[in-house]
TIMI-2910 file (N, C-alpha, C, CB; in pm, 1 decimal, decimal comma, always signed):
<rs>
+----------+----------+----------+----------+----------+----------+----------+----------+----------+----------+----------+----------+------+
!      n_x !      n_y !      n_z !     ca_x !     ca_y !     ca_z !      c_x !      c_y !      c_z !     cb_x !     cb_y !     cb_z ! resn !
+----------+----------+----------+----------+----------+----------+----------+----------+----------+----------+----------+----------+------+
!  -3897,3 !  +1271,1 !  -1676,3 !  -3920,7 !  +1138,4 !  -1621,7 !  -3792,2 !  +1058,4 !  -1633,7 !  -4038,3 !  +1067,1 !  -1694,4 !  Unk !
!  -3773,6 !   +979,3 !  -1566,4 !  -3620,7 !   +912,5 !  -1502,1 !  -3655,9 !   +791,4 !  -1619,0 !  -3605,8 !   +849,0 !  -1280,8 !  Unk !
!  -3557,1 !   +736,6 !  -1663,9 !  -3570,8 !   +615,2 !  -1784,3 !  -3624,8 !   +482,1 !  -1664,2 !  -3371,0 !   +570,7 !  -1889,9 !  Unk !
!  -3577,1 !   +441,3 !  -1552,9 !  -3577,7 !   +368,7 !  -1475,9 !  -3775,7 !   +358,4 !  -1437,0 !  -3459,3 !   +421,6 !  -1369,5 !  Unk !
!  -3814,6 !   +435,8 !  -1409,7 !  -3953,1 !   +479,8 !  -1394,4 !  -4064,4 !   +450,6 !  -1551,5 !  -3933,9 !   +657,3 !  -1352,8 !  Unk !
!  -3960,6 !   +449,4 !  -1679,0 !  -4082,3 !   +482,7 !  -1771,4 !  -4144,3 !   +329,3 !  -1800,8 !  -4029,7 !   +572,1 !  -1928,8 !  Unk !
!  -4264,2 !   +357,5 !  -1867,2 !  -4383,1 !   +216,9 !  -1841,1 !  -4324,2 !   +121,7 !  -1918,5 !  -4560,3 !   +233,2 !  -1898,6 !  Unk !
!  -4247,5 !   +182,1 !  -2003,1 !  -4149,1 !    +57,3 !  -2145,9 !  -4041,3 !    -13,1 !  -2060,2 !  -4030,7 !   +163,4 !  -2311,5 !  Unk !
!  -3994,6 !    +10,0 !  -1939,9 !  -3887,4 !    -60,5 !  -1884,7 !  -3938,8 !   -147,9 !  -1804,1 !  -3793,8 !    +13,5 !  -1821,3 !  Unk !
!  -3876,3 !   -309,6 !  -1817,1 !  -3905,3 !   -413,0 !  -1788,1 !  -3918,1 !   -402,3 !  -1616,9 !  -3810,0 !   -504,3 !  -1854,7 !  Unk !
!  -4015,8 !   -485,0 !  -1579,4 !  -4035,5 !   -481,5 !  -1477,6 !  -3915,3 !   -505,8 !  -1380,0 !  -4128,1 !   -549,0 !  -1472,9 !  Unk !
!  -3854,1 !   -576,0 !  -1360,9 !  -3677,1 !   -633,4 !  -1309,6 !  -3630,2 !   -517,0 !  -1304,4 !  -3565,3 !   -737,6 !  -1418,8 !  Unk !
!  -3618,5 !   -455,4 !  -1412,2 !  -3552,8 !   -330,4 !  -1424,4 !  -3555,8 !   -225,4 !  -1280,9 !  -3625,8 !   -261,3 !  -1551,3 !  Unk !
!  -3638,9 !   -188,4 !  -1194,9 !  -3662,3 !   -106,3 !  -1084,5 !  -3632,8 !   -146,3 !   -960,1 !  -3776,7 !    -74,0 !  -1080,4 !  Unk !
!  -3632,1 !   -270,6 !   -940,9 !  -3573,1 !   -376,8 !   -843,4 !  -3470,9 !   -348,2 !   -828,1 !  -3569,1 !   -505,4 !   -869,3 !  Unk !
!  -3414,4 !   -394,4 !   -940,6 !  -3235,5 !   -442,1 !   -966,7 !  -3145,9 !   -258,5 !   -957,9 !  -3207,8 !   -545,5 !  -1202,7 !  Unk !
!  -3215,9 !   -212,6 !   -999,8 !  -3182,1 !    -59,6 !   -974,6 !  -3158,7 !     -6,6 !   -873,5 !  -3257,9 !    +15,1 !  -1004,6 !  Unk !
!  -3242,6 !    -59,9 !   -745,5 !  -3262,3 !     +6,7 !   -620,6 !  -3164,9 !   -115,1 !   -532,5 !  -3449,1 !    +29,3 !   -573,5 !  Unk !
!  -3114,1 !   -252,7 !   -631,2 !  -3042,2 !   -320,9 !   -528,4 !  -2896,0 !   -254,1 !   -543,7 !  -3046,5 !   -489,7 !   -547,8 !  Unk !
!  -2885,8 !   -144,2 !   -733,1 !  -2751,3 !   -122,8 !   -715,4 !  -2698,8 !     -3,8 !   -672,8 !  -2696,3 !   -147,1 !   -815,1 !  Unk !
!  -2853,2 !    +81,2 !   -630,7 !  -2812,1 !   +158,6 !   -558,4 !  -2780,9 !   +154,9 !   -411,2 !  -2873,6 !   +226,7 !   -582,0 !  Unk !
!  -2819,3 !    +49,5 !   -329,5 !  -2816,3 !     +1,0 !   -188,6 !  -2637,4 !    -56,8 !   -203,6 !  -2962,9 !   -142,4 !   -150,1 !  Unk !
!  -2586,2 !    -97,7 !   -328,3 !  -2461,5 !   -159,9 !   -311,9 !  -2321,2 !    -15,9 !   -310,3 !  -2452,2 !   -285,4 !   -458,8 !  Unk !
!  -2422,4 !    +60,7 !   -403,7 !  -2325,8 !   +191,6 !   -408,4 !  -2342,9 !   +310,8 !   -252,3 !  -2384,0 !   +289,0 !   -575,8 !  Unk !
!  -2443,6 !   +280,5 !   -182,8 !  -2436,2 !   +307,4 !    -65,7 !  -2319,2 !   +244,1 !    +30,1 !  -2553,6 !   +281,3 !    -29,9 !  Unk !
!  -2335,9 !   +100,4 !    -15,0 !  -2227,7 !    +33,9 !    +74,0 !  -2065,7 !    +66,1 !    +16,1 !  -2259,5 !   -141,8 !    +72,9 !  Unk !
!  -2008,2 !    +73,5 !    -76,5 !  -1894,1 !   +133,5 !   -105,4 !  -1904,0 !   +248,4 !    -75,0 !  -1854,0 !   +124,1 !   -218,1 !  Unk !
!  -1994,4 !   +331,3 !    -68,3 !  -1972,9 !   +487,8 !     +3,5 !  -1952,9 !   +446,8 !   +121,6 !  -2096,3 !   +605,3 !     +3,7 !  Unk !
!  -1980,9 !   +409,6 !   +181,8 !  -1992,2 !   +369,0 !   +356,8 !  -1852,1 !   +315,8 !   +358,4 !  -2128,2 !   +231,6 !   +418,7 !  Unk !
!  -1802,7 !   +253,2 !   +285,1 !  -1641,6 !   +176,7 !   +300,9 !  -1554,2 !   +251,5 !   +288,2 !  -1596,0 !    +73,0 !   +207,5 !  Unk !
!  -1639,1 !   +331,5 !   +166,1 !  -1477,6 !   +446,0 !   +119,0 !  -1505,9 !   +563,8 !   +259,8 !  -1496,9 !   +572,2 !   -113,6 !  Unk !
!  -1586,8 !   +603,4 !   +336,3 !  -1570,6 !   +689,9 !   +448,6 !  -1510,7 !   +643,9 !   +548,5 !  -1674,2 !   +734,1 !   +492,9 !  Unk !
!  -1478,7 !   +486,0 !   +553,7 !  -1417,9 !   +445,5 !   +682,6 !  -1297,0 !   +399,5 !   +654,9 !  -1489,8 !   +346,8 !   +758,6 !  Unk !
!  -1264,5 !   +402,2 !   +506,0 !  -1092,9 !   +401,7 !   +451,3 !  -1036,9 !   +509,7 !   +417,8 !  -1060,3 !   +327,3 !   +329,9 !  Unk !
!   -890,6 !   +525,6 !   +465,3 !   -850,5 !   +664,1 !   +436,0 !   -766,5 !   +638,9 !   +299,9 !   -759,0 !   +739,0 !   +566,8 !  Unk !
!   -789,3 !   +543,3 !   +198,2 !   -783,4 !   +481,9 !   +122,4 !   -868,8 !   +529,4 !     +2,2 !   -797,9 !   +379,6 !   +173,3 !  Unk !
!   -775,6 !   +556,9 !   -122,3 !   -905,3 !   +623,5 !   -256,3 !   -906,5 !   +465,5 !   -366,3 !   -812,3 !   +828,8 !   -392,8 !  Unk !
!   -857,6 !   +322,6 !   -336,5 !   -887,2 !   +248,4 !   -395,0 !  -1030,0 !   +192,7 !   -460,0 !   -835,9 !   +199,0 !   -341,0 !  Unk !
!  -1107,5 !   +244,0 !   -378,3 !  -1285,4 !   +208,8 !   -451,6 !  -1289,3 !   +315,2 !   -495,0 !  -1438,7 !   +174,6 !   -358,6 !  Unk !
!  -1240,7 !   +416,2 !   -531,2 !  -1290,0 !   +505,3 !   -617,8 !  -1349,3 !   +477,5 !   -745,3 !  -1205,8 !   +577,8 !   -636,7 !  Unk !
!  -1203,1 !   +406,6 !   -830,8 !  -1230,7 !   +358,2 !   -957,9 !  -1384,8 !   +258,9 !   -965,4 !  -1091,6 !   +271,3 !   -998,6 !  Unk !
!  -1393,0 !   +162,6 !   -856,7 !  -1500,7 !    +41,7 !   -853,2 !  -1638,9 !   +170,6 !   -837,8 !  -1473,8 !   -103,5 !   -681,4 !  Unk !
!  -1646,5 !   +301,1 !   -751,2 !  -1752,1 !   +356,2 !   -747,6 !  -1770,8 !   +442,4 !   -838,0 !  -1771,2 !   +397,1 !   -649,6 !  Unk !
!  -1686,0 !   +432,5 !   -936,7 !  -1724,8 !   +550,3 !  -1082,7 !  -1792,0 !   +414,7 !  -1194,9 !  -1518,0 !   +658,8 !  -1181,9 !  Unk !
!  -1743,8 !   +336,7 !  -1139,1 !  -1748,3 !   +186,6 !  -1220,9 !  -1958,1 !   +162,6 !  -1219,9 !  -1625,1 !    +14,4 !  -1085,1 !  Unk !
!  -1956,7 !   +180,6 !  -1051,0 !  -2064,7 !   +166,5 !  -1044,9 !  -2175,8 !   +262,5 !  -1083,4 !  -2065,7 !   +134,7 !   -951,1 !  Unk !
!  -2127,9 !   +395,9 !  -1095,4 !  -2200,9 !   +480,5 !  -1100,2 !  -2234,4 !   +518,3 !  -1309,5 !  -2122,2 !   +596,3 !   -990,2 !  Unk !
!  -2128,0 !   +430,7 !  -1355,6 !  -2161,6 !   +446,3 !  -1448,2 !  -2245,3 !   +315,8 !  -1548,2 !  -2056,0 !   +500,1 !  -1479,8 !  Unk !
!  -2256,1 !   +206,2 !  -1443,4 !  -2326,0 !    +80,6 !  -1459,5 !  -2501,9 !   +135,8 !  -1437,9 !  -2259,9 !    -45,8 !  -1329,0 !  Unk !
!  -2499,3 !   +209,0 !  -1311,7 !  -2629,7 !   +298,1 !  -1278,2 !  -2698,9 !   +344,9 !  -1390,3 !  -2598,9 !   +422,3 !  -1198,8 !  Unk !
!  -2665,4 !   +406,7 !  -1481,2 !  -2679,9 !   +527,2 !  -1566,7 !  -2705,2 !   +408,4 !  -1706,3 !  -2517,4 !   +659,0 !  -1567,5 !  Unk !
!  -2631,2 !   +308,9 !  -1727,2 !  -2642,8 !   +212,3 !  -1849,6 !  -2801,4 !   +155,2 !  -1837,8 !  -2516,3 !    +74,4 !  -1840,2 !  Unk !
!  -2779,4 !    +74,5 !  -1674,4 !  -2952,7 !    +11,5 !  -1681,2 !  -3001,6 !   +119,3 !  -1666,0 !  -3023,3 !    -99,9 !  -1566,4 !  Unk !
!  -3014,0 !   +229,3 !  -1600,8 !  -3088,8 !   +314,9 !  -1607,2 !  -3147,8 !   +350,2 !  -1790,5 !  -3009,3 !   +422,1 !  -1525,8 !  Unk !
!  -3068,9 !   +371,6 !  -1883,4 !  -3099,2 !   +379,5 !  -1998,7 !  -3095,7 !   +262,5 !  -2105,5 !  -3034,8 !   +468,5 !  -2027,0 !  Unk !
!  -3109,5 !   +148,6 !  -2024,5 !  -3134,2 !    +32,9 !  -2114,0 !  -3050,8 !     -4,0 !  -2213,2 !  -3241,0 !    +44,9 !  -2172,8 !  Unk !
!  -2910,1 !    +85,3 !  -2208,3 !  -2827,2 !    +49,8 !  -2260,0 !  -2778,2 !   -108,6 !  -2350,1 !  -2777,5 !    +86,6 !  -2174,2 !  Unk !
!  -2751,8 !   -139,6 !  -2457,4 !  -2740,0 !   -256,4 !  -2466,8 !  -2630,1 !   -363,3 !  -2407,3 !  -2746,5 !   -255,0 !  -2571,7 !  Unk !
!  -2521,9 !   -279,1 !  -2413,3 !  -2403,7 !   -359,1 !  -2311,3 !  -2431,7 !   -370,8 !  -2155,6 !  -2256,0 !   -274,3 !  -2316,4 !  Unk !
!  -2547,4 !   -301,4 !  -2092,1 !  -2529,1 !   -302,6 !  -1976,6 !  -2525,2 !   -410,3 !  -1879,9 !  -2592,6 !   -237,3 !  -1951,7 !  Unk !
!  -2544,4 !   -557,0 !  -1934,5 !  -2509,8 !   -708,3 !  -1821,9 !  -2363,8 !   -749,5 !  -1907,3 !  -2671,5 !   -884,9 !  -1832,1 !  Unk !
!  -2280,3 !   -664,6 !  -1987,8 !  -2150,6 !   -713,7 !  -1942,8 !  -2058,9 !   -599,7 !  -1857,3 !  -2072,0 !   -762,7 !  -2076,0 !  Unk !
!  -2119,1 !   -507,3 !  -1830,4 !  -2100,7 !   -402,0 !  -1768,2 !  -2127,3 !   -448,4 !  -1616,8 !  -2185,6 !   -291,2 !  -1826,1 !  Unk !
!  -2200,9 !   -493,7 !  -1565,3 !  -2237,7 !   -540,0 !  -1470,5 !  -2189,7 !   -679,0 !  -1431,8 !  -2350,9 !   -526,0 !  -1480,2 !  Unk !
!  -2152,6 !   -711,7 !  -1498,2 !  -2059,6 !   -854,1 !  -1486,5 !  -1938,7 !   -838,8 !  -1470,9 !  -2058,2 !   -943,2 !  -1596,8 !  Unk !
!  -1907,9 !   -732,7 !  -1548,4 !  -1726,9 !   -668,3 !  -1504,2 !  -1700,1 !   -602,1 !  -1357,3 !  -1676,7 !   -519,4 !  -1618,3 !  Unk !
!  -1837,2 !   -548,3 !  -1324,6 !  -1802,4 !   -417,9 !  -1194,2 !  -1825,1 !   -551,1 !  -1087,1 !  -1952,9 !   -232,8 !  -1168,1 !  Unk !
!  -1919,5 !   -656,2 !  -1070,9 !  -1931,4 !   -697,7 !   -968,5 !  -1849,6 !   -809,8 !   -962,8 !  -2047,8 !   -709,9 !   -941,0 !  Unk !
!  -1742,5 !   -877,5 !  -1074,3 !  -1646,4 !   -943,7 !  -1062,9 !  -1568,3 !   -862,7 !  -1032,2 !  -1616,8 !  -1013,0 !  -1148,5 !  Unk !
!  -1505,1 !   -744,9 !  -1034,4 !  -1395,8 !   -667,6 !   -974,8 !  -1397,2 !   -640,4 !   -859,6 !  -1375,4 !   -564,5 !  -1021,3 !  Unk !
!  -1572,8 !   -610,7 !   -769,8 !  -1563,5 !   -621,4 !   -635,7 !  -1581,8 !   -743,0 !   -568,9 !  -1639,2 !   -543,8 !   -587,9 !  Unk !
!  -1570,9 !   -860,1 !   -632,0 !  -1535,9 !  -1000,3 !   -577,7 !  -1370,6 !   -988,0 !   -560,5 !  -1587,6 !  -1135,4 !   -693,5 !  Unk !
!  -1339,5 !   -996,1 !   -669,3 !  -1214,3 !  -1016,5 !   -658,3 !  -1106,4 !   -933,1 !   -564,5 !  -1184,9 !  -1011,7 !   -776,4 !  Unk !
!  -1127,8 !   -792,3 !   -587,2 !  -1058,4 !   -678,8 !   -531,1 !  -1111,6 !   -658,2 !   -390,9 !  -1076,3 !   -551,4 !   -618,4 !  Unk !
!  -1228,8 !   -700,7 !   -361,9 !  -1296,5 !   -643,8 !   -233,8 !  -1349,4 !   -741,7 !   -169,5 !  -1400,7 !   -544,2 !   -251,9 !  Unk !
!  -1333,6 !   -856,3 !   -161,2 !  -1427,4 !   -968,3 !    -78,9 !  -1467,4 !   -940,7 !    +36,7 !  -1370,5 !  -1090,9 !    -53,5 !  Unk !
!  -1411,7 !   -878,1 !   +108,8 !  -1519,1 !   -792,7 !   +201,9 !  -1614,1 !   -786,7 !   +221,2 !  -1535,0 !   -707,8 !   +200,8 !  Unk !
!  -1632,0 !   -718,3 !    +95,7 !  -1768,4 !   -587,2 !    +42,1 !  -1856,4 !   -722,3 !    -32,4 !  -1699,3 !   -408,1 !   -122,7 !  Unk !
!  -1825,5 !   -810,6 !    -78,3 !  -1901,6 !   -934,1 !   -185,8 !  -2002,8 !   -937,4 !    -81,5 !  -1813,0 !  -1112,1 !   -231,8 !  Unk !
!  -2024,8 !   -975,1 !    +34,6 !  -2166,6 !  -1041,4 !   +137,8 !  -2239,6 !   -956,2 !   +106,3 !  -2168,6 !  -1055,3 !   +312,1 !  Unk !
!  -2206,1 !   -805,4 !   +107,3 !  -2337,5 !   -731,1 !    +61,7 !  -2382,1 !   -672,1 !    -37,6 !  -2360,9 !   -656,5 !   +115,4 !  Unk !
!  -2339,6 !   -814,6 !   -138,1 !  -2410,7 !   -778,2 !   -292,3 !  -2563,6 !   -874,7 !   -256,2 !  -2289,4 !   -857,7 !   -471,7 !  Unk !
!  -2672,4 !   -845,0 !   -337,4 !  -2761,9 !   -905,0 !   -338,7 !  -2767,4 !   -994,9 !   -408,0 !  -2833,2 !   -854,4 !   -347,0 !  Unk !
!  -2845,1 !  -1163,4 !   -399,3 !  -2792,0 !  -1220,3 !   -491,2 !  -2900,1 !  -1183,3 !   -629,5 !  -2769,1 !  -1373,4 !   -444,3 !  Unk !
!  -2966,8 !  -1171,9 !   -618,5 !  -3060,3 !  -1107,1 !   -703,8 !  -2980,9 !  -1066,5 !   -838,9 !  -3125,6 !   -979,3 !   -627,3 !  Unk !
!  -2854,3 !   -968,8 !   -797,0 !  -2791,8 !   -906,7 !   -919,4 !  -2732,1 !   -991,5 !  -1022,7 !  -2690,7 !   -820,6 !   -880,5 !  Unk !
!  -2650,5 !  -1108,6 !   -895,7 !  -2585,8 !  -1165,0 !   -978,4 !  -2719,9 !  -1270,0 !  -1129,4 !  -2475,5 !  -1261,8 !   -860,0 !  Unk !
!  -2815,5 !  -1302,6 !  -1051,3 !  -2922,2 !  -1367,5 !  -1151,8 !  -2906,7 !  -1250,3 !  -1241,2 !  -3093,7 !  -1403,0 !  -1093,5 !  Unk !
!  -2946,7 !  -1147,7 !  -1243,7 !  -2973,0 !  -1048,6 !  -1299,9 !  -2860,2 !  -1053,2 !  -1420,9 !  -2977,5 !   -934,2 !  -1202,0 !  Unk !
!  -2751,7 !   -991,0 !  -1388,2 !  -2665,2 !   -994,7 !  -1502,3 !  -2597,3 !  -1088,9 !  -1567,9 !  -2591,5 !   -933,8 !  -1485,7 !  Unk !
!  -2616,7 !  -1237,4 !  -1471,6 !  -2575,7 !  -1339,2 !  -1538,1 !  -2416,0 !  -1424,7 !  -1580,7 !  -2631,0 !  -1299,1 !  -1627,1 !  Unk !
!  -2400,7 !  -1452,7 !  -1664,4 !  -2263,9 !  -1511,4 !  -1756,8 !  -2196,2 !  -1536,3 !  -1617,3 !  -2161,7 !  -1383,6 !  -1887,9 !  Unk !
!  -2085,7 !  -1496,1 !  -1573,9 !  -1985,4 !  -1583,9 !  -1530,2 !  -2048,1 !  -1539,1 !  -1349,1 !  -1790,6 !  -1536,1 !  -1597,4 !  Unk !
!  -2116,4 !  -1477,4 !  -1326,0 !  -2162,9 !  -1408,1 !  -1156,8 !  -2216,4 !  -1558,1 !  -1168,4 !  -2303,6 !  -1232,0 !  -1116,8 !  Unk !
!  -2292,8 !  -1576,1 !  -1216,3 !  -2403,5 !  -1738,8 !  -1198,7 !  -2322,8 !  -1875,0 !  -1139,3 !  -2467,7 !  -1804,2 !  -1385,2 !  Unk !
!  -2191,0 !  -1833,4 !  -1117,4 !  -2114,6 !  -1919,2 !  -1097,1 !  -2106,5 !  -1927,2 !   -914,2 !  -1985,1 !  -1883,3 !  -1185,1 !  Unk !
!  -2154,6 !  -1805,1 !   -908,3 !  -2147,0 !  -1757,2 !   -729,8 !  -2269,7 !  -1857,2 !   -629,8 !  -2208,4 !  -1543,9 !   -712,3 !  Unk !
!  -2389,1 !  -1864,5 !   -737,2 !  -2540,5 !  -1896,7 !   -732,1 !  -2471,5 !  -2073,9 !   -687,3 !  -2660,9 !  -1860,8 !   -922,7 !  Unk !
!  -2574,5 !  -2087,5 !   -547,0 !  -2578,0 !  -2271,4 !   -506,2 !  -2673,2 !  -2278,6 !   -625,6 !  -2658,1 !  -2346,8 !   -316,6 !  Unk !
!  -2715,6 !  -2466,3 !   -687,2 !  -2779,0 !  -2494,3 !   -708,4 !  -2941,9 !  -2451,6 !   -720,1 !  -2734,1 !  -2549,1 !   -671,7 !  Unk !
!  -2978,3 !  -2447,5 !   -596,3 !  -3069,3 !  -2448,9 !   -522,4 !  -3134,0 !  -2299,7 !   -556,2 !  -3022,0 !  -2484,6 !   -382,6 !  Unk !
!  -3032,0 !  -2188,9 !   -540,1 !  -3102,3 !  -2074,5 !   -572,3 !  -3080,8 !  -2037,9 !   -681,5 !  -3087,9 !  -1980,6 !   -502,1 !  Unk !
!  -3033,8 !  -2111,2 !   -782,5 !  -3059,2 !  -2064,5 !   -923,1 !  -3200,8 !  -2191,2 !   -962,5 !  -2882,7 !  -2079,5 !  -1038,9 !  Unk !
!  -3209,4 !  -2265,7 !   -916,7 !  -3348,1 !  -2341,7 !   -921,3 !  -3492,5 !  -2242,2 !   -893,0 !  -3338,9 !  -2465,5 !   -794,7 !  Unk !
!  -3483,9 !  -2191,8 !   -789,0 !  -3570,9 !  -2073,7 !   -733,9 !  -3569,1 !  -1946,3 !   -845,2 !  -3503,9 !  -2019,6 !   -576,7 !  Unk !
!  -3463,4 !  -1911,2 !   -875,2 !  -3446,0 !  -1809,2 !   -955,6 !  -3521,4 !  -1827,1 !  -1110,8 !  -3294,8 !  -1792,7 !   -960,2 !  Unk !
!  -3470,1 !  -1976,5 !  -1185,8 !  -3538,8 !  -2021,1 !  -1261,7 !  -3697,1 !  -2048,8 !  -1264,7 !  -3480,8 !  -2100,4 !  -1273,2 !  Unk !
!  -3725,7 !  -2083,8 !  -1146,6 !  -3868,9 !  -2125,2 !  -1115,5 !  -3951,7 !  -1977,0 !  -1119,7 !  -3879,7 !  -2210,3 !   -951,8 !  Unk !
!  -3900,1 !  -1851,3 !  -1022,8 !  -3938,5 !  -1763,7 !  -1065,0 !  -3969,2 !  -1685,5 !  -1191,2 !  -3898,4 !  -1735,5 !  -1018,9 !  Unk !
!  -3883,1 !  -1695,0 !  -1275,4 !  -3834,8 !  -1664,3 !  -1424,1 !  -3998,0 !  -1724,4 !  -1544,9 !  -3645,6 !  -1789,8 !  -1455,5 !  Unk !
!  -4010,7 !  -1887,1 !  -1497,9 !  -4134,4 !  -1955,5 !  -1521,9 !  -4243,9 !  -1884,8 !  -1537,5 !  -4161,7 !  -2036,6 !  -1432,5 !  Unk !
+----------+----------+----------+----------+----------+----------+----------+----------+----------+----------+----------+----------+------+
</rs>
């Protein structure tokens, strides 16, 4: 049984999983249309962020705060198709990305 699947992992947990696998789809999709190996590092980055929430790791939201500030910064491009979801998700300095308005919603949800 996959850690992501078992009944002890927080509900968020399966969501946020399947948004970071939809994001590691999209750097695959970038790195096939660059003849360019620069996302490599960002997709080992991600693939090993995968594997942390996947195992509930305890570092895994500064892990996730590092990989998706590096594809802000390095890739703005690629930033529109992060979900914002993640950034709620992992929090600390991503929350800075969040209008008002949808960290109000986010909070209200949270309620």
């Amino acid at each position: 049984m996959r850690t992501d699947e078992s009944p002890e992992a927080p509900r968020a947990l399966a969501p946020n999983l399947q948004r970071l696998r939809q994001l590691s789809a999209l750097l695959g999709a970038a790195k096939a249309q660059s003849e360019s190996d620069e996302l490599d590092p960002l997709q080992a980055s991600l693939d090993r962020l995968l594997e942390a929430v996947s195992a509930q790791e305890p570092d895994y939201e500064f892990l996730g705060q590092d990989v998706l500030l590096r594809l802000h910064r390095r890739f703005p491009s690629l930033w529109e198709g992060v979900d914002r979801h993640l950034l709620w998700f992992f929090g600390g300095e991503l929350l800075h990305f969040l209008s008002d308005e949808e960290l109000d919603a986010f909070q209200q949800q949270e309620d």
